[in-house]
C-alpha positions as CSV (number, residue, x, y, z in Angstrom):
1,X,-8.4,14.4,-55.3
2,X,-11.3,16.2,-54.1
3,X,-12.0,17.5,-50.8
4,X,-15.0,15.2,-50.5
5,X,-13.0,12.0,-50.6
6,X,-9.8,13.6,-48.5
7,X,-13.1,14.2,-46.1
8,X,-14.1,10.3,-46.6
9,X,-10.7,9.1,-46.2
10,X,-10.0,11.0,-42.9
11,X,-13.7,9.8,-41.1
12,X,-12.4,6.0,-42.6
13,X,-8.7,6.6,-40.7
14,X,-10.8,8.0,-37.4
15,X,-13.6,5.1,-37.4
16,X,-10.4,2.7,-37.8
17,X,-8.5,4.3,-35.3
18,X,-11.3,4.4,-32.6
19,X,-11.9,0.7,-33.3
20,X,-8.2,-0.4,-32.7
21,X,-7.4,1.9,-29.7
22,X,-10.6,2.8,-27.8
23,X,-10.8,0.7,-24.7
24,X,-14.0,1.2,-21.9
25,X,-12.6,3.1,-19.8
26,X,-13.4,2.1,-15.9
27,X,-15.2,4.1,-13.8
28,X,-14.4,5.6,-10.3
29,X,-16.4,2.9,-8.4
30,X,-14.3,0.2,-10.4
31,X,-10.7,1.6,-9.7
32,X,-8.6,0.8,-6.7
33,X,-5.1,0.6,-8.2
34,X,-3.7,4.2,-9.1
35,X,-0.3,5.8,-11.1
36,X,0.4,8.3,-8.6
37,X,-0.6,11.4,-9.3
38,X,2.5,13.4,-10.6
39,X,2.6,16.6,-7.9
40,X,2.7,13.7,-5.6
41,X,5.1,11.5,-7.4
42,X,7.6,14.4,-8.2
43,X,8.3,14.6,-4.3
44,X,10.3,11.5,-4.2
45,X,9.5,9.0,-7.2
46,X,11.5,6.5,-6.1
47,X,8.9,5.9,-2.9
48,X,6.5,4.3,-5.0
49,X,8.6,2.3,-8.0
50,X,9.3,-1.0,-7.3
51,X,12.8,-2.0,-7.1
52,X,12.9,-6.0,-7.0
53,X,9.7,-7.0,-8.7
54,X,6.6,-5.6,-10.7
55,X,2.9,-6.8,-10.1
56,X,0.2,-5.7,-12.5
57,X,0.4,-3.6,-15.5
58,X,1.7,-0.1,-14.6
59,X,5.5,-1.3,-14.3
60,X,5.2,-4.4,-16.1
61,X,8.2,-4.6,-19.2
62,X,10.6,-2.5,-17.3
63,X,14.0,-3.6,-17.9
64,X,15.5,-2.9,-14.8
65,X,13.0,-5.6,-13.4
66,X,13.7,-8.5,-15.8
67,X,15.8,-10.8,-13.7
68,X,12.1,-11.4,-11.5
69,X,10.5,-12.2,-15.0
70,X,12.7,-15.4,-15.3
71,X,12.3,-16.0,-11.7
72,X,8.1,-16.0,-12.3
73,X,8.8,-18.3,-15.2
74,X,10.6,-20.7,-12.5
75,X,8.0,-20.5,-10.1
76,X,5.3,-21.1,-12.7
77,X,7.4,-24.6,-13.4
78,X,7.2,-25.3,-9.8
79,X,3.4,-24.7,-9.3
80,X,2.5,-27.0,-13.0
81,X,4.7,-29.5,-11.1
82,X,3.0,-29.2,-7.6
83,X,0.0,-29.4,-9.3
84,X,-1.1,-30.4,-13.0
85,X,-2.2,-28.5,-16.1
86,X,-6.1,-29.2,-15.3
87,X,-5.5,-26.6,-12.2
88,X,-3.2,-24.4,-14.8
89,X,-6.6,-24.3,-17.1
90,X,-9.1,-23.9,-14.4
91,X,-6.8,-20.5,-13.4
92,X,-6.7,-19.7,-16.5
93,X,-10.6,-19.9,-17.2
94,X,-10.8,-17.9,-14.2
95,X,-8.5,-15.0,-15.0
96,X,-10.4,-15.0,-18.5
97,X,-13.5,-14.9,-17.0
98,X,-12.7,-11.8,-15.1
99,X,-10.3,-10.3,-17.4
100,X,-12.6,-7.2,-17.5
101,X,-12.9,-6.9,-14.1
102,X,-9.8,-6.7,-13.7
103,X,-8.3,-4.4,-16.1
104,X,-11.0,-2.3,-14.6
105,X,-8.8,-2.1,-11.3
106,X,-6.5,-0.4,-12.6
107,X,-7.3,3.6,-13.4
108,X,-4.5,3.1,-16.6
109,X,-5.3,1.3,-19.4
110,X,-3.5,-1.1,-20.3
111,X,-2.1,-1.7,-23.9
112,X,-1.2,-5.4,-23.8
113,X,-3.9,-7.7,-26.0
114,X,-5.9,-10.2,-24.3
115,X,-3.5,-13.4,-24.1
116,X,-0.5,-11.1,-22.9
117,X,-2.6,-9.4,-20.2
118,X,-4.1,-12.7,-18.6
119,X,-0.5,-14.8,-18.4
120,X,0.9,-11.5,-16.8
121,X,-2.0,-11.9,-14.2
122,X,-1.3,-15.2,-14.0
123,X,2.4,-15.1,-13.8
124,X,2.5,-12.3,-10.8
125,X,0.0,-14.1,-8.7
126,X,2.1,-17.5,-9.3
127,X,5.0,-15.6,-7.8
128,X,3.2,-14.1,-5.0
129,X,1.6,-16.8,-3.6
130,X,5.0,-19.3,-4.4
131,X,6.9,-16.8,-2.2
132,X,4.1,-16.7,0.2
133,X,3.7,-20.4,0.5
134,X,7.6,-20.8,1.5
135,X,7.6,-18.7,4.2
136,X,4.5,-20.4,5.4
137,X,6.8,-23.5,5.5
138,X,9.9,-21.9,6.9
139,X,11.6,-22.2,3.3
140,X,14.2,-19.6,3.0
141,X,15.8,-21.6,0.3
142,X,15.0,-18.9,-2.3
143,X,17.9,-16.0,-2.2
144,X,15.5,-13.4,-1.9
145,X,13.7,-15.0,0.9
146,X,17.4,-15.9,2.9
147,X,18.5,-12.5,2.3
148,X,17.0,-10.1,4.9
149,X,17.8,-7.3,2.5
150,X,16.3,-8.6,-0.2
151,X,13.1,-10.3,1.4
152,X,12.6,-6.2,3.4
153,X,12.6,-5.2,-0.4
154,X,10.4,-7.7,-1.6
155,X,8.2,-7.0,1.2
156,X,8.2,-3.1,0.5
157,X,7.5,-3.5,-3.4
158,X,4.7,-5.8,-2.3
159,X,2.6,-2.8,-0.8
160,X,3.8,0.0,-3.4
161,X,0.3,1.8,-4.4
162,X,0.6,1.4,-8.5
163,X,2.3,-2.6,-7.6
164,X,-0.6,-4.4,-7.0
165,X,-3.1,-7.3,-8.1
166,X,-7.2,-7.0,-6.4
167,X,-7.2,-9.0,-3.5
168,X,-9.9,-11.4,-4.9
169,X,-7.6,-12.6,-7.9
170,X,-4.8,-13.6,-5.4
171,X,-7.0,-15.2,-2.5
172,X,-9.2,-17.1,-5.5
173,X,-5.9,-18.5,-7.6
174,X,-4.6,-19.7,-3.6
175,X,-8.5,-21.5,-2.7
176,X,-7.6,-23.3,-6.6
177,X,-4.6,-24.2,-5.4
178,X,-4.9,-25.3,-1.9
179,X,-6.1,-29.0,-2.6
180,X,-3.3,-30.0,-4.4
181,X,-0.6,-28.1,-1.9
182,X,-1.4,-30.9,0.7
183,X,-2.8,-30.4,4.5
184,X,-0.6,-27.7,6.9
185,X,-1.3,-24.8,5.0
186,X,-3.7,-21.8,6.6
187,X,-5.9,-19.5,4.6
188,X,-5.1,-16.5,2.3
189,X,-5.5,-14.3,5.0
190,X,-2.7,-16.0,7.6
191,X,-0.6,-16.7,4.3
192,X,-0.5,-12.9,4.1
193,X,-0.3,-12.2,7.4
194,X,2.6,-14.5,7.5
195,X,4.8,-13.2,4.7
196,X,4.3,-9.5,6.1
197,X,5.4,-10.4,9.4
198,X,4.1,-10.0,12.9
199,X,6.3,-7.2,14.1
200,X,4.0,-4.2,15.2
201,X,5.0,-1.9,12.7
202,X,4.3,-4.7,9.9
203,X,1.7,-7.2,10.8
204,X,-1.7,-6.5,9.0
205,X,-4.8,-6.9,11.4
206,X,-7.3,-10.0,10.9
207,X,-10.0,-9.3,8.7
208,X,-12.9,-10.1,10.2
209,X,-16.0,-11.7,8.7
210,X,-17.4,-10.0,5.7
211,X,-14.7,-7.4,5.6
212,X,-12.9,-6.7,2.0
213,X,-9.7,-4.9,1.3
214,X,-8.9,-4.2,-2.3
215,X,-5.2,-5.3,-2.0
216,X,-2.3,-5.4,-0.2
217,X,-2.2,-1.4,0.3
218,X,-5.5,-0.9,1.0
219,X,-5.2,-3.8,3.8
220,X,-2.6,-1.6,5.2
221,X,-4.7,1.6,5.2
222,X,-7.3,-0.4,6.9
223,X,-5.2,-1.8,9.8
224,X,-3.6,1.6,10.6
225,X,-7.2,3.0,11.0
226,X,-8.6,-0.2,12.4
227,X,-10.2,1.7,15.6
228,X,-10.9,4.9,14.5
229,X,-14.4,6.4,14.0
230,X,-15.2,6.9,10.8
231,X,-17.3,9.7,11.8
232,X,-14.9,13.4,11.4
233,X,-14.7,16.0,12.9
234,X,-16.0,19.3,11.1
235,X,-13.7,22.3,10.4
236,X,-9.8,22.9,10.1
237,X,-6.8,22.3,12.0
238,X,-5.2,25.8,12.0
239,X,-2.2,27.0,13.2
240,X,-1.8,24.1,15.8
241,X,1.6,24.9,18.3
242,X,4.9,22.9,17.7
243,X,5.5,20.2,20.8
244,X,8.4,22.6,22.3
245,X,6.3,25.1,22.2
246,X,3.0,22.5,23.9
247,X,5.7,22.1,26.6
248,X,6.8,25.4,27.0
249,X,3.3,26.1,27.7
250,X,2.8,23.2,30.6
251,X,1.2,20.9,28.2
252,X,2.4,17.1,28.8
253,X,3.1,14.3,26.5
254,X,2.0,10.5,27.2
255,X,2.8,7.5,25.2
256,X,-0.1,5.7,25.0
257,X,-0.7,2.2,23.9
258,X,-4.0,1.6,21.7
259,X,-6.0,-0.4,19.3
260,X,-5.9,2.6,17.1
261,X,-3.0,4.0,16.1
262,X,-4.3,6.9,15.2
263,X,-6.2,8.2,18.5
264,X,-5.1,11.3,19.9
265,X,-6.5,12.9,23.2
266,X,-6.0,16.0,25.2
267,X,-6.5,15.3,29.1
268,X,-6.9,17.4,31.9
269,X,-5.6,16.1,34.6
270,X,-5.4,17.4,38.1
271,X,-2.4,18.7,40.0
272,X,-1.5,18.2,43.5
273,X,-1.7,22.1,44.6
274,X,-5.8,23.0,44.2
275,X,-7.0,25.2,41.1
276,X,-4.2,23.8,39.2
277,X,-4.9,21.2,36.1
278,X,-2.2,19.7,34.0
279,X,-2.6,19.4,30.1
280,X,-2.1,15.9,28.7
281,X,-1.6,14.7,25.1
282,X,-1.8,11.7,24.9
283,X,-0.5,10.3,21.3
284,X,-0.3,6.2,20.5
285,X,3.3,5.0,19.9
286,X,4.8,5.8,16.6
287,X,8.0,3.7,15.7
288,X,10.1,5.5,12.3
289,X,12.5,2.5,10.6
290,X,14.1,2.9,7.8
291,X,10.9,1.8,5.4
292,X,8.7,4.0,7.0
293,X,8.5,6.5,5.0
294,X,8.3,4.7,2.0
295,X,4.8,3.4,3.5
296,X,3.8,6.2,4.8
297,X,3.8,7.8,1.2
298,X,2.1,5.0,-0.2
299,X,-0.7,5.5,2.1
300,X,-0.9,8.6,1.7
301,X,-1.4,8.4,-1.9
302,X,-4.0,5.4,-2.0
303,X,-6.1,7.5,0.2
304,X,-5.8,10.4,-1.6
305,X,-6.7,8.7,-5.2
306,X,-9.4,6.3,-3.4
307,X,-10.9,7.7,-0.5
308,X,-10.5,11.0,-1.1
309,X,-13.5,12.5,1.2
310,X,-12.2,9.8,4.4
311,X,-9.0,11.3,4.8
312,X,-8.0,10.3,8.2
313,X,-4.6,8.9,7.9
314,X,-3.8,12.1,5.7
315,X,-5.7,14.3,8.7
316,X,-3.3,12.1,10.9
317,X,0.1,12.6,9.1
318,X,-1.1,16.6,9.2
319,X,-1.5,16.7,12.4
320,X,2.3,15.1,12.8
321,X,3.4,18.0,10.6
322,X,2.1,20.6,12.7
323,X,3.7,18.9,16.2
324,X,7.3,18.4,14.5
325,X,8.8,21.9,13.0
326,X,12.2,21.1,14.0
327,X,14.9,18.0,15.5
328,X,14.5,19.8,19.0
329,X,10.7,18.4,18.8
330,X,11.6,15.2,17.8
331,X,14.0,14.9,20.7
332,X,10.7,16.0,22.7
333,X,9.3,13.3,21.8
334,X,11.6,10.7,21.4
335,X,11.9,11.3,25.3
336,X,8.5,11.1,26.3
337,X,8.2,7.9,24.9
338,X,6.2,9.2,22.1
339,X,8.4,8.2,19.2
340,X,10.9,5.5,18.8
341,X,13.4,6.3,15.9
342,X,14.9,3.8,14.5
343,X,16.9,5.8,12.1
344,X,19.0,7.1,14.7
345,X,19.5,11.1,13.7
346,X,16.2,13.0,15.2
347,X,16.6,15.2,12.3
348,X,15.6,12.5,9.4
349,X,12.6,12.2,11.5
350,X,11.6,15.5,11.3
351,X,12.6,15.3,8.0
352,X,10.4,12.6,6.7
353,X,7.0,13.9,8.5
354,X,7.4,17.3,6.9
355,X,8.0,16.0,3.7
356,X,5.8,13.1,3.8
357,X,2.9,16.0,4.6
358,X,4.4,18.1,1.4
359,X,3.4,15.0,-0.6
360,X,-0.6,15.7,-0.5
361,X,-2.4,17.3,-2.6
362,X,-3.7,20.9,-1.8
């Protein structure tokens, strides 16, 4: 064989090739569901893999999750019956019609064809909403619902960074449904709210009219900032003192209550004796349970893969890192009001905001 046709033969394999593996690839303004970047990700990979349930593409097929595939299956069977398989095709058209879209959300492509990508859409947001809807209606007849344990892990896979569906897929699939669910039931918004909970460490804030989140983690993101100018500060944090070392130096810590979580101010405030001021930092409550640091990393990443010049949680969690060096600063501050640990050992505290801020990139 000459090398003219070894030459034709290999353009033939590359032109086949390129046509049965090239995919467009989305672009930056498209993306808002990311695979954690790996110097993140090597911290503590278990932070941000689902361990009940997967949503989406990125740890779809994993065989440690297959008991939830039959359980999707079950709740698709509930929904055809609740409703009829007009309403199945109408979701279906709609998934197809923004297929693209969609894969576009996610920064990975996907290799699953056409037909296997949309009934995976379909499936997860059939699940979400079914478990959504029963805690709406105070059913806890599901196990994973009745068991705390299980419904805190549902919950947390829920708002894992590279677990998600867009927003607009969930809350249009829910408007499709509504009419045939019967009267009682809110909108997507309170359904969400609902399912999340309304403790203060949980509860996502209202959206208010016109606003957008891209899904579940970004509605998180946007609730811990909800408050916080969006305008920064120029320049660097450097060298900022440890809080034992703050009080050493007469500066005082305040618990403060605030719409922003985020909010901290440095007071003067006056003294009793003349020519003397007192130094006041005043820092909003911050309340560490035990899935606390799993969201915090999840954040932390989103922000860092989607809003990567409006870093103000990351600025935030910095900021943390410099006040805590040691336990003896979380006791500081656990006494002041200031923190709240529900973990109960000061040092896993200190613990998870030094390692949580090891988790950026640099």
């Amino acid at each position: 064989m000459s090398n003219s046709t070894e030459n034709n033969d290999m353009v033939d394999e590359v032109l086949i090739d390129i046509e049965e593996h090239s995919q467009a690839e989305p672009t930056a303004n498209e993306c808002c569901i990311y695979r954690v970047p790996f110097k993140i990700r090597r911290m503590k990979a278990d932070d941000y893999t689902p361990r009940l349930i997967s949503i989406g593409p990125l740890h779809h097929g994993k065989k440690e999750l297959a008991d939830m595939e039959n359980k999707k299956k079950r709740f698709m069977k509930c929904f055809r019956d609740e409703t009829n398989d007009q309403k199945l095709d109408e979701i279906s058209t709609f998934i197809k019609n923004n297929e693209r879209g969609i894969r576009h959300s996610y920064a990975e492509i996907s290799k699953l064809n056409s037909l296997r990508y949309r009934l995976m859409i379909m499936y997860d947001a059939i699940v979400i909403i079914g478990f959504f809807v029963r805690i709406a209606k105070g059913d806890r007849s599901d196990l994973l619902l009745a068991i705390d344990t299980q419904a805190y892990t549902l919950r947390s896979d829920l708002q894992l960074v590279e677990n998600q569906l867009p927003y607009f897929v969930l809350e249009k699939i829910y408007e499709m449904y509504l009419p045939m669910a019967g009267f009682g039931l809110p909108t997507f918004m309170e359904l969400c709210r609902s399912f999340f909970g309304q403790h203060a460490d949980f509860k996502l804030n209202p959206l208010a009219p016109g606003e957008t989140v891209k899904h579940f983690a970004d509605w998180r993101r946007s609730t811990i900032l909800k408050g916080h100018p969006e305008e920064q500060p120029h320049g660097y944090m450097v060298d900022f003192p440890c809080a034992m070392k703050l009080h050493e130096s007469g500066v005082k810590f305040k618990s403060v209550e605030r719409e922003c979580r985020l909010k901290v101010k440095f007071e003067k405030r006056k003294h009793r004796i003349p020519c003397f001021n007192l130094h006041e930092l005043q820092i909003p409550h911050f309340s560490v349970h035990s899935q606390t640091e799993c969201l915090l990393r999840n954040i932390l990443a989103f922000e860092q893969c989607h809003y990567p010049s409006d870093t103000r949680f990351c600025n935030y969690i910095i900021f943390l890192d410099y006040l805590i060096d040691t336990e003896k600063d979380v006791d500081l501050l656990v006494g002041e009001g200031v923190i709240k640990n529900n973990l109960g050992n000061n040092t896993l505290v200190a613990n998870l905001v030094n390692e949580s801020c090891r988790s950026m990139i640099t």
